[in-house]
C-alpha positions in Angstrom: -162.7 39.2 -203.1 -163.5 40.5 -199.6 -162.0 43.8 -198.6 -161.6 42.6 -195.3 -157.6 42.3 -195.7 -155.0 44.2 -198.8 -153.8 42.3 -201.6 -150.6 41.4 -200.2 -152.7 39.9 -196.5 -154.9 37.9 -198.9 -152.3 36.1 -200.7 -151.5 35.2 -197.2 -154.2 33.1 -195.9 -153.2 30.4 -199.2 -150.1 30.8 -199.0 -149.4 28.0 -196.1 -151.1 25.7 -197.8 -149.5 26.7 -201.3 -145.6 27.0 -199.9 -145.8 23.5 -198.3 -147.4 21.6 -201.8 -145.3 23.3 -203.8 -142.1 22.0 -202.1 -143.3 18.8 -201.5 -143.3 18.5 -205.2 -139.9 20.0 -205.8 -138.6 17.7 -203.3 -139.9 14.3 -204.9 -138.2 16.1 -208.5 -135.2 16.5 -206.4 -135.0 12.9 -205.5 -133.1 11.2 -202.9 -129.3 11.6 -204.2 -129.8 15.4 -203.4 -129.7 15.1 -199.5 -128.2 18.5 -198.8 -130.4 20.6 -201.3 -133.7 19.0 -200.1 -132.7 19.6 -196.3 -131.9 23.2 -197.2 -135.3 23.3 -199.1 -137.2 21.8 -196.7 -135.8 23.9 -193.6 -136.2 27.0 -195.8 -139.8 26.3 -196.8 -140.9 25.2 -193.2 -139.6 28.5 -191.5 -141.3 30.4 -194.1 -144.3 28.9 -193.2 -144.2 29.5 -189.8 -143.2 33.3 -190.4 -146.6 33.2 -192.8 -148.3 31.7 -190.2 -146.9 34.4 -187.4 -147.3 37.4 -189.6 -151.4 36.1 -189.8 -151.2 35.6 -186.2 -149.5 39.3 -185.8 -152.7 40.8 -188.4 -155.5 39.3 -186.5 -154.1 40.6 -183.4 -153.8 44.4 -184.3 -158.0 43.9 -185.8 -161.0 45.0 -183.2 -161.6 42.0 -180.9 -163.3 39.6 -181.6 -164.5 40.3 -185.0 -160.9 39.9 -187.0 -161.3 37.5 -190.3 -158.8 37.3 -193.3 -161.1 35.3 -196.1 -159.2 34.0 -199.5 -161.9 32.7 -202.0 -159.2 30.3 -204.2 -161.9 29.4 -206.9 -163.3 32.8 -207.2 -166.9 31.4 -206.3 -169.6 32.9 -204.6 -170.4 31.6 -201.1 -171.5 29.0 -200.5 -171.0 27.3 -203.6 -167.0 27.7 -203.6 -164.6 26.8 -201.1 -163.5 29.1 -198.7 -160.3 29.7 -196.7 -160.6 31.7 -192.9 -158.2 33.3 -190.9 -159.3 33.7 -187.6 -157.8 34.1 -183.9 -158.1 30.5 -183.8 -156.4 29.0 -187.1 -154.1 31.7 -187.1 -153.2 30.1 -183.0 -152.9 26.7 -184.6 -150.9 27.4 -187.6 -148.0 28.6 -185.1 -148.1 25.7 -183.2 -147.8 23.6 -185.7 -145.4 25.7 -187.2 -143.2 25.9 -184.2 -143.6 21.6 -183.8 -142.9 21.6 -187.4 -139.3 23.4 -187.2 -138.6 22.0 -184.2 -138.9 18.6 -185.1 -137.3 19.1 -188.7 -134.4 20.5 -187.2 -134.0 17.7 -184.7 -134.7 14.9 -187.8 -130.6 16.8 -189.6 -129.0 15.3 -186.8 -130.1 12.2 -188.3 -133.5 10.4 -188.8 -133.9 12.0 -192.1 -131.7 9.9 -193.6 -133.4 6.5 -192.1 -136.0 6.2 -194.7 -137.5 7.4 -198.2 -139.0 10.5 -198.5 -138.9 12.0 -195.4 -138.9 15.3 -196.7 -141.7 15.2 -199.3 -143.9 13.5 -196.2 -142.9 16.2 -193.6 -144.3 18.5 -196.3 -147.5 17.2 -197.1 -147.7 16.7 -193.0 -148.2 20.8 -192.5 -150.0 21.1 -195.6 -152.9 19.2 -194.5 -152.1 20.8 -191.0 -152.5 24.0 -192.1 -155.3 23.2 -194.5 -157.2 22.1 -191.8 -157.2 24.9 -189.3 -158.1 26.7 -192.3 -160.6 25.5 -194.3 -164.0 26.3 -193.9 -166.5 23.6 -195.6 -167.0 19.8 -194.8 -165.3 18.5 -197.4 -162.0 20.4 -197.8 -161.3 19.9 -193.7 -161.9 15.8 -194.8 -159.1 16.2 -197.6 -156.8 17.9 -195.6 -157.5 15.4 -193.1 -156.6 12.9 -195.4 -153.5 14.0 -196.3 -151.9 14.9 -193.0 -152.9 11.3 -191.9 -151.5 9.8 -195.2 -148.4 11.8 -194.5 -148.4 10.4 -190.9 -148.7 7.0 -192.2 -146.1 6.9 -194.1 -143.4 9.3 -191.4 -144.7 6.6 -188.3 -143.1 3.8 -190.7 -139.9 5.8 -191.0 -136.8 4.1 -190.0 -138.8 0.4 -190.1 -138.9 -2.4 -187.7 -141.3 -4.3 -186.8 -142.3 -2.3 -183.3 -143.2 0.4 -185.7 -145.3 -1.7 -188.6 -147.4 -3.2 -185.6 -147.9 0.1 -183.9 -148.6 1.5 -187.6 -151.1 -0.9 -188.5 -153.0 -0.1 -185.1 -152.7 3.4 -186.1 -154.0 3.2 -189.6 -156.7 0.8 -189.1 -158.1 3.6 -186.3 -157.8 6.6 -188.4 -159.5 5.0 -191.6 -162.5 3.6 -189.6 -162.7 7.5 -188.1 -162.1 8.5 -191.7 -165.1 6.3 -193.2 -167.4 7.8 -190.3 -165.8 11.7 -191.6 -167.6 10.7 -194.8 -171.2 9.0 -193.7 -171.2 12.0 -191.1 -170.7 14.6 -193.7 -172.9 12.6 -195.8 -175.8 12.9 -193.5 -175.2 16.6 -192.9 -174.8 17.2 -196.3 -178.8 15.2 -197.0 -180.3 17.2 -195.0 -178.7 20.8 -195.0 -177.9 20.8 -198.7 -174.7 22.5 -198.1 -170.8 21.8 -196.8 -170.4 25.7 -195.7 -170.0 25.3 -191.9 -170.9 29.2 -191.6 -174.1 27.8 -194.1 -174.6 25.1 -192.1 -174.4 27.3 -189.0 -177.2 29.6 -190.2 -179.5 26.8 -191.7 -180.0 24.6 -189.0 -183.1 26.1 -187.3 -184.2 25.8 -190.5 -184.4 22.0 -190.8 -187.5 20.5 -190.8 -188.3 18.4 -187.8 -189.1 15.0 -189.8 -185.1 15.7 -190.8 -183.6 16.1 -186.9 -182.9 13.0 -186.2 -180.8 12.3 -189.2 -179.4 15.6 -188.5 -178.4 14.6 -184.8 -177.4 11.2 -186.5 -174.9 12.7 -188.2 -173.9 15.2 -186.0 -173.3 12.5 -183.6 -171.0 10.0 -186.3 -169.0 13.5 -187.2 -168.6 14.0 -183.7 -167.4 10.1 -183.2 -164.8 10.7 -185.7 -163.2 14.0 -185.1 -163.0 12.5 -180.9 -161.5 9.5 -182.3 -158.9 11.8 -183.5 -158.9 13.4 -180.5 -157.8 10.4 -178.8 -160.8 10.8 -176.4 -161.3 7.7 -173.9 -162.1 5.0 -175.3 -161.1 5.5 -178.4 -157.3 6.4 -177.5 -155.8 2.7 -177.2 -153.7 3.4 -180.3 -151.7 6.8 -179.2 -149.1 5.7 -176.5 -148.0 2.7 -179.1 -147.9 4.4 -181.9 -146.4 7.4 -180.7 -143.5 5.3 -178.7 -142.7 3.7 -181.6 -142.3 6.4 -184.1 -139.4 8.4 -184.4 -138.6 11.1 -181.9 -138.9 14.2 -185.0 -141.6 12.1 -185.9 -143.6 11.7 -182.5 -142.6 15.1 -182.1 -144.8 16.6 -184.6 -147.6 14.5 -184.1 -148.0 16.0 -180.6 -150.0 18.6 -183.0 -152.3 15.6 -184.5 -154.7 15.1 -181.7 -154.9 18.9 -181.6 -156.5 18.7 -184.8 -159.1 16.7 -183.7 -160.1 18.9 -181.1 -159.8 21.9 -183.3 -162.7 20.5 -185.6 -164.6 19.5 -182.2 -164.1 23.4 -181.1 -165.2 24.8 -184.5 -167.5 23.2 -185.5 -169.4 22.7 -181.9 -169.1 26.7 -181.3 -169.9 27.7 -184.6 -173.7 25.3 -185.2 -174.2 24.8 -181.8 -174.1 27.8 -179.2 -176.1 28.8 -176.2 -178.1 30.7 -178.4 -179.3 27.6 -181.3 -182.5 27.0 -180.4 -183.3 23.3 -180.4 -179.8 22.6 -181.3 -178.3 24.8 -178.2 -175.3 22.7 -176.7 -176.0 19.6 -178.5 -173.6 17.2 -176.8 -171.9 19.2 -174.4 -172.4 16.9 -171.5 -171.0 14.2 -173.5 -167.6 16.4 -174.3 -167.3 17.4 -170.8 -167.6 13.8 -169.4 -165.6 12.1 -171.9 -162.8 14.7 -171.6 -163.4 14.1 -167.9 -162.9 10.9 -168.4 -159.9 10.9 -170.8 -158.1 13.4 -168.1 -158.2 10.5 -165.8 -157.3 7.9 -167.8 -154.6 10.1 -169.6 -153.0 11.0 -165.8 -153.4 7.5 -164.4 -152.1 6.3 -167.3 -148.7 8.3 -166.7 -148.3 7.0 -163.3 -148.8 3.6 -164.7 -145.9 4.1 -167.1 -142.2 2.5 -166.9 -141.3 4.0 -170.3 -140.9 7.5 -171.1 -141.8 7.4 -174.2 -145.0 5.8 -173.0 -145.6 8.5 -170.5 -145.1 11.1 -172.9 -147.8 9.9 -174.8 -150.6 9.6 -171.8 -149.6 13.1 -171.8 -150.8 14.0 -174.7 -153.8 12.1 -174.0 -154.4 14.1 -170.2 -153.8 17.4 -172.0 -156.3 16.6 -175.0 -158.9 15.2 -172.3 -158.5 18.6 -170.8 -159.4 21.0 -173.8 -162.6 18.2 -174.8 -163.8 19.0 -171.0 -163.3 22.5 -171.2 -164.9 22.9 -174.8 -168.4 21.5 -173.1 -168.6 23.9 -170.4 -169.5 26.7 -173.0 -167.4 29.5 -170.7 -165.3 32.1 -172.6 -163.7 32.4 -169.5 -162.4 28.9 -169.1 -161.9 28.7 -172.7 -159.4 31.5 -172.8 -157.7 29.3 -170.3 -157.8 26.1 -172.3 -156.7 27.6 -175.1 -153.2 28.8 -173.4 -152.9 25.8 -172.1 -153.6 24.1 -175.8 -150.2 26.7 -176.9 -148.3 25.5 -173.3 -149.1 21.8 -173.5 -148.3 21.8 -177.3 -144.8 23.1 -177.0 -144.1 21.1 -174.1 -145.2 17.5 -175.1 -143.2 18.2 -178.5 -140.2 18.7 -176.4 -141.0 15.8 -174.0 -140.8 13.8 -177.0 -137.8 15.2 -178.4 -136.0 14.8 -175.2 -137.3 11.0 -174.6 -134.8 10.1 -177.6 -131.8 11.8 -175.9 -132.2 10.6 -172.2 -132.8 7.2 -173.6 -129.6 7.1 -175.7 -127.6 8.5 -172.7 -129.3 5.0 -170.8 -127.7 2.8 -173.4 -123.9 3.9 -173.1 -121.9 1.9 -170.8 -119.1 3.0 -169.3 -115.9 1.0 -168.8 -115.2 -0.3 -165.4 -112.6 2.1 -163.8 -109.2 1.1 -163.2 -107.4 0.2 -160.2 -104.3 2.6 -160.2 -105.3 6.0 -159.0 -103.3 7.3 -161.8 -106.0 6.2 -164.5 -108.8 7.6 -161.9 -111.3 10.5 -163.7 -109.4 13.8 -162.8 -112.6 14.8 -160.7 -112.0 12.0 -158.3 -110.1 12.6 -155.5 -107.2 9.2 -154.5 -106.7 10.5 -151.2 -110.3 11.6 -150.2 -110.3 13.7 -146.5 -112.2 12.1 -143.5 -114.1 15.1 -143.5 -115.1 14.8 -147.0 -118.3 14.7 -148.8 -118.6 11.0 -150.4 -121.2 10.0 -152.5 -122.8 5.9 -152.2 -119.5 4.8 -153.7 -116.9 6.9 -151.3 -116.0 9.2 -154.5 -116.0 13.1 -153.5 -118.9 15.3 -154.3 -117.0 18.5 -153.6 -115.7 20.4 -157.0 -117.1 17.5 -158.9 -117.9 19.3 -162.3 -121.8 18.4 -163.8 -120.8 17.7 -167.7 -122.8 20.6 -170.1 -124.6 17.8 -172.1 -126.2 16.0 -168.6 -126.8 19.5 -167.3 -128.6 20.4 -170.4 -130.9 17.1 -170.3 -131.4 17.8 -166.8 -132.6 21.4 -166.8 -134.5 20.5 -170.3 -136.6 17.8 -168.3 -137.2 20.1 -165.1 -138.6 22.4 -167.0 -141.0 20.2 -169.2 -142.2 18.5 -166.1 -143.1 21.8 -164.7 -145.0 22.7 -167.9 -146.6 19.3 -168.3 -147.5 19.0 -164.5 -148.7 22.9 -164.3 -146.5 23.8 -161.7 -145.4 26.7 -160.8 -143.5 29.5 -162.2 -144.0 28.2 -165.8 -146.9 28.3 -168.3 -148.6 25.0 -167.1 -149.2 27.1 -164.1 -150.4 29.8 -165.7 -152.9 28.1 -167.5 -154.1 25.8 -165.1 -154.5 28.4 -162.3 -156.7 30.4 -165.4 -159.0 27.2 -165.8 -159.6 27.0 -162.0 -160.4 30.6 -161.6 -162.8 30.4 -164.4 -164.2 27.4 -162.7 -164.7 29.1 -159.4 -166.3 32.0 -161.0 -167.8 30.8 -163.9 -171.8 28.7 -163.9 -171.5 25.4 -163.9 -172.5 25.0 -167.5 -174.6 22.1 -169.5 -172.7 19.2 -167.3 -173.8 20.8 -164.0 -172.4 21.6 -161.1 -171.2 18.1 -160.4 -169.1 18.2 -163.4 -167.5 21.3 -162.8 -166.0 20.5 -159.3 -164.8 17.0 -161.2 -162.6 18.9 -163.1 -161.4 21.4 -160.9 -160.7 18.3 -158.8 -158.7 16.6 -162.1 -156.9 19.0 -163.0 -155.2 19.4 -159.5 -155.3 16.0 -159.5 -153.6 14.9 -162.4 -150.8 17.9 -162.4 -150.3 15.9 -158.9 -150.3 12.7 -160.7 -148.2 14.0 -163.3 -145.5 15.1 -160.7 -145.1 12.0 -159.4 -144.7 10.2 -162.6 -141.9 12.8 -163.8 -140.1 12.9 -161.0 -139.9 8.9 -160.5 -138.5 8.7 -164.0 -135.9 11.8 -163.5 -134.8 10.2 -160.4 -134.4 6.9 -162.2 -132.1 8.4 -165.2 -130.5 12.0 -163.7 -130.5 10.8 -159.5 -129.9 6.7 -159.5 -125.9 6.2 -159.4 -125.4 4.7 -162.9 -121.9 3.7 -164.3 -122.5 5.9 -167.1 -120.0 8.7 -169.1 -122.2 11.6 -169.9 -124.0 11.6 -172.9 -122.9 12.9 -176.3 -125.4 15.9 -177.7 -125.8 17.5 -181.1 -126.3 21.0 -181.3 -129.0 20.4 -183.9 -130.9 18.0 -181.2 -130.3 20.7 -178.8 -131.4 23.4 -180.9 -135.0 22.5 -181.2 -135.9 21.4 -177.7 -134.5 25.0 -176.2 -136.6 26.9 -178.5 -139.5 24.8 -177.6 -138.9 25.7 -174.1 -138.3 28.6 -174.4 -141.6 29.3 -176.2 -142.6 28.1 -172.7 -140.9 30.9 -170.9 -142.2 33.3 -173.4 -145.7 32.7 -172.5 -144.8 33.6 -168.6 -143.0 36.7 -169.4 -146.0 37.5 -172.0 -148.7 35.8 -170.1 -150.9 39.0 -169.9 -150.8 39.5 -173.8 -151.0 36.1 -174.5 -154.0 35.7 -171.9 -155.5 38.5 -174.1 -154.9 36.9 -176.9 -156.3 33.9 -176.1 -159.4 36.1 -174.2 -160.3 37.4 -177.7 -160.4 34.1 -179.6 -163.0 32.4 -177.0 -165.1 35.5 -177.1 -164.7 35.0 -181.2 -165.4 31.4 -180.6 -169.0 32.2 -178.6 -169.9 34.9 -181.0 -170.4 32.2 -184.0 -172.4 35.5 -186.2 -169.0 37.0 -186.4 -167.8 34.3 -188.2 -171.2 33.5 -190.5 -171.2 37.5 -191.3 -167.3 37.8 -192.3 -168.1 34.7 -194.8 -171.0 35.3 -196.3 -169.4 39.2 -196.8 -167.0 37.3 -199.2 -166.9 38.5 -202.4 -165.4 37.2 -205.7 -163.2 39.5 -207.5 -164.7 40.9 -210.4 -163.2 39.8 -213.7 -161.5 42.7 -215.6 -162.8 43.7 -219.0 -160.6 44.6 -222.0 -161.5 48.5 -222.6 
């Protein structure tokens, strides 16, 4: 084993994939009689992983920049033969957002969603096992597993609750993912023919050594890998399956996805940085222009498609799709700079689409309650409205006084939870959107203009001022619709477990503003990381297994 970490830090990097397995198993033993134990289980397992994942987060941190790896060989083979785990700025970044989404949308579920299906709990599980097997694997293969089971997870949580909304938007959803998943496998396949190895730090180091009779299967499957990991991605025009899907599943549910197309661009990020920088030879940039115009393009689509929206839950998913079009572009422009950018805005936008989505479920609810027609005596009036109003009075549109009427805590807390999302979403100032939009646009400014050109960078500096505009607009026409709009509504009725969740989420928000420097370094490091891709080759192939002990 690799003296990179101690004993107890290299326990650590397999211990968020071990913790969530393991429970997932206890949970299908426990069954479903035992509600209250596997909702203690679960919610103690699931903040356990996200202290794992913030105590990795914490180690890379306090390392030299960039060049801080945790490696866990869990077969005890040499490299490359075995597989290999890495901690790294990156997964260690990925693993708390998915943690934090995770938590979040587990604690909203208690209220009660969890108890609207089968085996919510043993799928939740499996969900941030393959999520945090994925950001941090390092061969081929094992990211295609974990895929496999964080989207069979998802398959089976986007069906919970039923209904026939959810079974069409499912099948759309399945049908999708296992096409991208058959072109995972021919992709890796091809890779696999002509490298000889599923290492992606091997891979990384033999590609100037492939043959040129063997390029073009080489940039044949380069290409399909690519195809599958955008499809994930929900790049343009492969996204026609996100806003359904994601409407139609559960808020916990949708909630937690808002991490899934992250994923996608994860493996775009890695692998892309890692076997093709600046500095690859023949292979330098390969596809970069098509990255930056497709994100380019599924920005615009994603921020049209919000202004397009009547729905919330709708709008909440082009969203996701405008932030994930956002990081693709970025990712092409091969600038540490902007990428330090991106990736705060990957943490802002994570936190605040999950709480978008948590929030869509409580606003709508509120919509749905009607409230009985008032009577005619004053004596039966609200004790907020005034009989006898003064001339002099202020009077809302139906003559009742605005003066000492009291806003009830439950419509003040929807109100200021969806302010501060839209400020987040649209990048608007003082929030983290902000922040990391106004980081992008410097870096533009400052930055060359990378493979795309010049053209391409002043597209997106123009998108992404563009869409936050866009985004606005969208927001505000649906807050005015459900907070603004006289509606003969009573105020809504809140759990503190639905509460819970979205306040922490936000203010996960606020704690990137008051830590934007430190997180800005943070994020600084990684993308320098990112364009060193030796770093990463060196720490791996520096692995050692530990040597078996003999009896003296």
């Amino acid at each position: 084993m690799t003296g990179w970490l101690s004993l107890p830090m290299q326990q650590l990097v397999i211990a968020p994939v071990l913790l969530p397995l393991v429970t997932a198993a206890l949970l299908l033993l426990l069954g479903e009689q035992r509600r209250v134990a596997a909702v203690v289980l679960n919610l103690a397992s699931t903040v356990a992983g996200l202290l794992l994942a913030a105590a990795l987060l914490l180690w890379v941190d306090r390392q030299d920049a960039p060049a801080a790896f945790g490696i866990y060989l869990p077969g005890n083979w040499p490299v490359p033969m075995g597989i290999v785990l890495v901690a790294d700025r990156l997964s260690a970044l990925m693993m708390v957002l998915a943690g934090s989404a995770g938590l979040a949308a587990l604690l909203f579920s208690l209220a009660r969603w969890h108890r609207a299906g089968v085996h919510f709990h043993p799928l939740f599980q499996l969900q941030l096992m393959g999520l945090y097997g994925a950001f941090l694997t390092a061969d081929l293969f094992n990211l295609f597993v974990f895929f496999e089971v964080l989207l069979a997870a998802s398959y089976g949580l986007l069906m919970h609750g039923g209904g026939g909304h959810r079974v069409r938007a499912g099948l759309h959803y399945i049908a999708i993912n296992l096409v991208a998943s058959l072109l995972f496998l021919i992709g890796v396949a091809l890779i696999y023919g002509v490298t000889g190895t599923l290492n992606m730090a091997d891979i990384a180091q033999k590609l100037s050594q492939v043959p040129d009779s063997d390029r073009g299967l080489l940039g044949a499957g380069a290409a399909i890998l690519s195809i599958a990991f955008l499809a994930k991605a929900a790049v343009w025009p492969l996204n026609f399956w996100l806003p359904p899907a994601y409407a139609a599943a559960g808020a916990p549910v949708s909630a937690l996805f808002a991490i899934l197309t992250k994923v996608g661009v994860y493996a775009v990020l890695r692998l892309w940085t890692l076997c093709f920088p600046a500095s690859a030879g023949p292979w330098a940039l390969f596809g970069g222009e098509v990255l930056v115009w497709g994100g380019l393009a599924t920005l615009a689509f994603g921020a049209l498609g919000m202004m397009a929206s009547q729905r919330l839950d709708r709008l909440a998913g082009f969203s996701v799709i405008a932030s994930s079009g956002t990081l693709l572009a970025t990712i092409g422009f091969d600038s540490p700079a902007l990428g330090a950018g991106a990736l705060f805005y990957l943490a802002s936008s994570t936190l605040a689409g999950c709480a978008l989505f948590l929030l869509v479920e409580l606003i709508e609810r509120a919509r749905q309650v009607e409230l009985a027609p008032l009577a005619d005596d004053d004596d039966h009036l609200p004790d907020f409205i005034d009989a006898e109003p003064r001339d002099d009075a202020n009077l809302d549109d139906e003559e009742q006084v605005l003066i000492g009427r009291a806003i009830p805590a439950a419509l003040a807390f929807l109100g200021l939870a969806f302010i501060l999302c839209t400020l987040v979403v649209a990048g608007l100032p003082p929030l983290s959107g902000f922040i990391a939009k106004l980081a992008m646009l410097s870096a533009l400014l400052a930055a060359p203009p990378g493979p795309a050109g010049a053209v391409a960078g002043q597209a997106l500096f123009a998108l992404l001022i563009v869409s936050g505009l866009l985004a606005t607009t969208a927001l505000l026409r649906v807050g005015v619709r459900h907070f603004w709009a006289p509606q003969n509504r009573p105020p809504p009725r809140l759990r503190v477990t639905e509460c819970v969740p979205i306040a922490l989420l936000l203010s996960g928000c606020l704690l990137l503003v008051v830590r934007g420097e430190t997180a800005l370094t943070y994020t600084r490091a990684t993308a320098d990381a990112l364009h060193q891709p030796q770093l990463y080759i060196d720490a791996v192939f520096r692995a050692r297994p530990v040597a078996e002990r003999t009896a003296p």
